[in-house]
Backbone as CSV, one residue per row, in Angstrom:
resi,resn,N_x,N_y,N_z,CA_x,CA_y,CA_z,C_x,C_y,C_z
1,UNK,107.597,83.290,108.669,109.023,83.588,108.569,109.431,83.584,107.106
2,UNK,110.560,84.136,106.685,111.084,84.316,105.496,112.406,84.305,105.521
3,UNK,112.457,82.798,104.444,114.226,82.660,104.197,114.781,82.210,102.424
4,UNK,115.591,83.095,102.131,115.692,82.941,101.066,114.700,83.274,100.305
5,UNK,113.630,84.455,100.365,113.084,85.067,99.770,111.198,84.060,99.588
6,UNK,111.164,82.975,100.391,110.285,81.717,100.578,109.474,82.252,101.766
7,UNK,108.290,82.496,101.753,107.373,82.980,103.260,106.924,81.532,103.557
8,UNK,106.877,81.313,104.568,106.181,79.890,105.569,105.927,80.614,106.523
9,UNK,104.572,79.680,107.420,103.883,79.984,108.116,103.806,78.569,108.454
10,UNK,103.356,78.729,109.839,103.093,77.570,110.711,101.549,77.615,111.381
11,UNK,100.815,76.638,111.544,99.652,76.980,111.485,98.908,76.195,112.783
12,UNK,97.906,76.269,113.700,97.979,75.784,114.820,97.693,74.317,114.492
13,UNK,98.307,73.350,115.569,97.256,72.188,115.570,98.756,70.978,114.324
14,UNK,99.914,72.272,114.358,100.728,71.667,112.853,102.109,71.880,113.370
15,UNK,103.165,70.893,113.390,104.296,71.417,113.675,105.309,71.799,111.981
16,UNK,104.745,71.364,111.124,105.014,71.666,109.817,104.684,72.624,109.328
17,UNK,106.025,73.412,108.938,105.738,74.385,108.294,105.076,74.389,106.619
18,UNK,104.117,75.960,106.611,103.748,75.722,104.786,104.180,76.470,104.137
19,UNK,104.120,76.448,102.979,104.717,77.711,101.959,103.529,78.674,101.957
20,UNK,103.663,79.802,101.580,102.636,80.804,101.492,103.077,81.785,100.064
21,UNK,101.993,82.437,99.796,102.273,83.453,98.764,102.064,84.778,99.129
22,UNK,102.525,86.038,98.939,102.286,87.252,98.839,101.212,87.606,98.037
23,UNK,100.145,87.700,98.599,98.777,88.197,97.788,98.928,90.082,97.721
24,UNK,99.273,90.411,98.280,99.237,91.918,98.488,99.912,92.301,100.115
25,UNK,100.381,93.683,100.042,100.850,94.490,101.424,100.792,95.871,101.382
26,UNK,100.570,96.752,102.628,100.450,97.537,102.775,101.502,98.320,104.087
27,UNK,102.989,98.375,103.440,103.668,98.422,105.071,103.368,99.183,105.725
28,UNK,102.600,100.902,105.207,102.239,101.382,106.367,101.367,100.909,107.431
29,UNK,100.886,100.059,106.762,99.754,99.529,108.238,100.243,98.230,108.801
30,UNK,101.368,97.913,108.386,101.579,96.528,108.632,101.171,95.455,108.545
31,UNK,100.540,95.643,107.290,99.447,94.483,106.774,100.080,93.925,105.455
32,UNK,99.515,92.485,105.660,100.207,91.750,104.439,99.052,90.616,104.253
33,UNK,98.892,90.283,103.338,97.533,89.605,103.183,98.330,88.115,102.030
34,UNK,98.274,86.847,102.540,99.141,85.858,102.177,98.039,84.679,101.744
35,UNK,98.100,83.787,100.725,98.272,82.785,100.677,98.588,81.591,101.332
36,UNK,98.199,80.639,101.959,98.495,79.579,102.525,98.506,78.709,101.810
37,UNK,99.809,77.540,101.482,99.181,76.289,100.547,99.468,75.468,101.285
38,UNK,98.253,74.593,101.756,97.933,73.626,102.686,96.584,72.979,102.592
39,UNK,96.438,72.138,103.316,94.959,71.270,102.875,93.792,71.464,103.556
40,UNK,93.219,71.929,102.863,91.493,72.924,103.416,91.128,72.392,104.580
41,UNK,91.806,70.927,104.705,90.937,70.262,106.301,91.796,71.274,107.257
42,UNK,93.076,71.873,107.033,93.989,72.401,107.926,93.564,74.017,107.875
43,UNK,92.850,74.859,107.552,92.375,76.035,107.128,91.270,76.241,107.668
44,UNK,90.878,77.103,108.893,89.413,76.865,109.168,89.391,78.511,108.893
45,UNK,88.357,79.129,108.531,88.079,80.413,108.013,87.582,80.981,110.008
46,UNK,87.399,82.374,110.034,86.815,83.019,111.184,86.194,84.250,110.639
47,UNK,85.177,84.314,111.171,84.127,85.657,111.207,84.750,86.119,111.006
48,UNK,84.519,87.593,110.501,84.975,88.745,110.635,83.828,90.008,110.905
49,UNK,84.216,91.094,111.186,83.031,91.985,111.021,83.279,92.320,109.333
50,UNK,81.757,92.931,108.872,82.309,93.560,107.658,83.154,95.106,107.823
51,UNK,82.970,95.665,108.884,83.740,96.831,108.810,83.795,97.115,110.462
52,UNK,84.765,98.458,110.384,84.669,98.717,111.445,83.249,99.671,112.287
53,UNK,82.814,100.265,111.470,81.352,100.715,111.783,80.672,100.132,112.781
54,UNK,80.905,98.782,112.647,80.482,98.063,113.444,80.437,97.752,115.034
55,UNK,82.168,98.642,115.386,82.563,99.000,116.537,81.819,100.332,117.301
56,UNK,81.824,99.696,118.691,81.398,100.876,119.553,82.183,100.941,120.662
57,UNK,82.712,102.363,121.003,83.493,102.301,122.298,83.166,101.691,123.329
58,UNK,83.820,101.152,124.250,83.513,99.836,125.230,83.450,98.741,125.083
59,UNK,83.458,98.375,123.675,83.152,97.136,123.265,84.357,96.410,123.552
60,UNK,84.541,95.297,123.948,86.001,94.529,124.004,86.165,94.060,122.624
61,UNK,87.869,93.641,122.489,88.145,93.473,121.563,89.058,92.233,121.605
62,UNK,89.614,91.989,120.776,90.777,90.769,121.126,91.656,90.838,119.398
63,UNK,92.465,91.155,120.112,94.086,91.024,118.708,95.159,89.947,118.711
64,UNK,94.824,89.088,117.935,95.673,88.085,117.165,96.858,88.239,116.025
65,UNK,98.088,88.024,117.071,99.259,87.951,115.982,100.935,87.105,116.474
66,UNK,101.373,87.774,116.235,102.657,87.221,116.578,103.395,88.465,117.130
67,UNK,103.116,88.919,117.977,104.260,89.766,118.463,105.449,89.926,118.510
68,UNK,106.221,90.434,118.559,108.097,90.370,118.424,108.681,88.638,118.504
69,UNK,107.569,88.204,117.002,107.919,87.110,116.699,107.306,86.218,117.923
70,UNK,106.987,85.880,118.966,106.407,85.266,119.733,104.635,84.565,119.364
71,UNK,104.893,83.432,118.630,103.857,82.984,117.794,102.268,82.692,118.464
72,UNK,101.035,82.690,118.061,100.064,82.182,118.767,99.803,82.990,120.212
73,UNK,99.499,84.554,119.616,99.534,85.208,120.545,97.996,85.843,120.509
74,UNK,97.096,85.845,121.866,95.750,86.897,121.932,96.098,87.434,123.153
75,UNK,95.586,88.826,122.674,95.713,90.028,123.820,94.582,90.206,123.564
76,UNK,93.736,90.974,125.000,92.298,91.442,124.745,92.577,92.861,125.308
77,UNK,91.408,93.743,124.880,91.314,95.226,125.634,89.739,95.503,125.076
78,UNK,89.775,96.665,125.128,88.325,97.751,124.758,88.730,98.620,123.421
79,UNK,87.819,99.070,122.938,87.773,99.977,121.843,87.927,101.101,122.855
80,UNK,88.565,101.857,122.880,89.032,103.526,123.497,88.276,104.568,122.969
81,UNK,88.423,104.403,121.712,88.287,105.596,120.159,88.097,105.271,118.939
82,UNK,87.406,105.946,118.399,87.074,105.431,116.841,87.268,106.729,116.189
83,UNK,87.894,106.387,115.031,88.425,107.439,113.722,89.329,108.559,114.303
84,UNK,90.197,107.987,114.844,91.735,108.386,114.925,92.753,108.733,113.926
85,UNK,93.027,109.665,114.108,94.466,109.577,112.914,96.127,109.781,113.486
86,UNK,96.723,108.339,113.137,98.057,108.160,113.487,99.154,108.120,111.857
87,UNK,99.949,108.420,112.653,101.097,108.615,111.562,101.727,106.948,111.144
88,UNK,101.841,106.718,109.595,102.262,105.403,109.389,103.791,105.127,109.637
89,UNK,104.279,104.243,108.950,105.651,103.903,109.254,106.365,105.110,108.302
90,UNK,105.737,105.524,107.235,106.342,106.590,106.680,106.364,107.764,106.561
91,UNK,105.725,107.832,107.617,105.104,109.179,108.170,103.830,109.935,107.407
92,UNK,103.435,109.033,107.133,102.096,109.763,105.770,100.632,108.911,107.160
93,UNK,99.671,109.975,106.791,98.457,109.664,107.730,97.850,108.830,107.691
94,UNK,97.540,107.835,108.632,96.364,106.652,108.519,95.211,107.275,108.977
95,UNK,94.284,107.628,108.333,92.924,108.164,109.237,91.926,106.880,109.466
96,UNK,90.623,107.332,110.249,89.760,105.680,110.810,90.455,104.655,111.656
97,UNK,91.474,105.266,112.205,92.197,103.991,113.386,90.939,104.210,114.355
98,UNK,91.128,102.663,115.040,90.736,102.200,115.931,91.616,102.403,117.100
99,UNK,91.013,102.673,118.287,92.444,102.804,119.584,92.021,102.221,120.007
100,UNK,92.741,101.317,121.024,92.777,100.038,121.825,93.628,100.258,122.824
101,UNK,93.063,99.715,124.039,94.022,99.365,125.187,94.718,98.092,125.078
102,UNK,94.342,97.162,124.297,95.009,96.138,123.772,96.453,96.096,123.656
103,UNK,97.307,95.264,124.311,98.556,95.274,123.861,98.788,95.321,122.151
104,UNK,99.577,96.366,121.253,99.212,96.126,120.410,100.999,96.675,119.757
105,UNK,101.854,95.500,119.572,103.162,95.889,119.152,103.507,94.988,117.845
106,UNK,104.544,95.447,116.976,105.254,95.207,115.931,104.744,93.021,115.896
107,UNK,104.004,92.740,114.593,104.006,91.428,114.895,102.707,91.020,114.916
108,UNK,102.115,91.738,115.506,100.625,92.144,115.759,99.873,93.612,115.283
109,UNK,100.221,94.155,115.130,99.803,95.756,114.382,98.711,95.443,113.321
110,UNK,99.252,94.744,112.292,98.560,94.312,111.050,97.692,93.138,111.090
111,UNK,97.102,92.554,112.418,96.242,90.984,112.249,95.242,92.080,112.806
112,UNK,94.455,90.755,112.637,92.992,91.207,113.255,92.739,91.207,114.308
113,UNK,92.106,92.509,114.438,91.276,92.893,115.688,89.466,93.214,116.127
């Protein structure tokens, strides 16, 4: 959340909120890539793939975010399609989308899948 121009984040396992920093964003994709300042015991890192290459249709998937603000949220689905091209928030092209049957709305768009 953001008040007074201050990003906090709440983190599982924590009813205290932390401060965070703006490392970088990308609004067409709805990605924002943040800073957490909090204490490494409270920070646990997760896999990632290195890319999407890595995906194959059928494969299940699972998307982590906050949906219309509704915190501590996983939806699962399948990979549909690979290297899609959808229109961004500004109408300029995202090419290499991933399609998902995954519930996948405002909140969640930009976390990982």
């Amino acid at each position: 959340s953001r008040s007074g121009g201050k990003i906090k984040v709440t983190l599982e396992g924590s009813a205290k909120p932390f401060d965070a920093e703006l490392v970088g964003a990308e609004p067409d994709k709805d990605l924002a890539v943040l800073r957490v300042i909090a204490p490494k015991s409270m920070l646990t890192p997760i896999q990632l793939s290195r890319s999407s290459f890595d995906l194959m249709v059928g494969q299940k998937v699972l998307a982590i975010g906050n949906p219309f603000g509704l915190d501590h949220t996983l939806t699962t689905g399948i990979v549909s399609a690979l290297g899609r091209e959808v229109s961004g928030a500004s109408g300029r092209p995202l090419k290499g989308c991933v399609q998902t049957d995954a519930a996948i709305n405002p909140g969640n768009s930009g976390g990982p899948l």
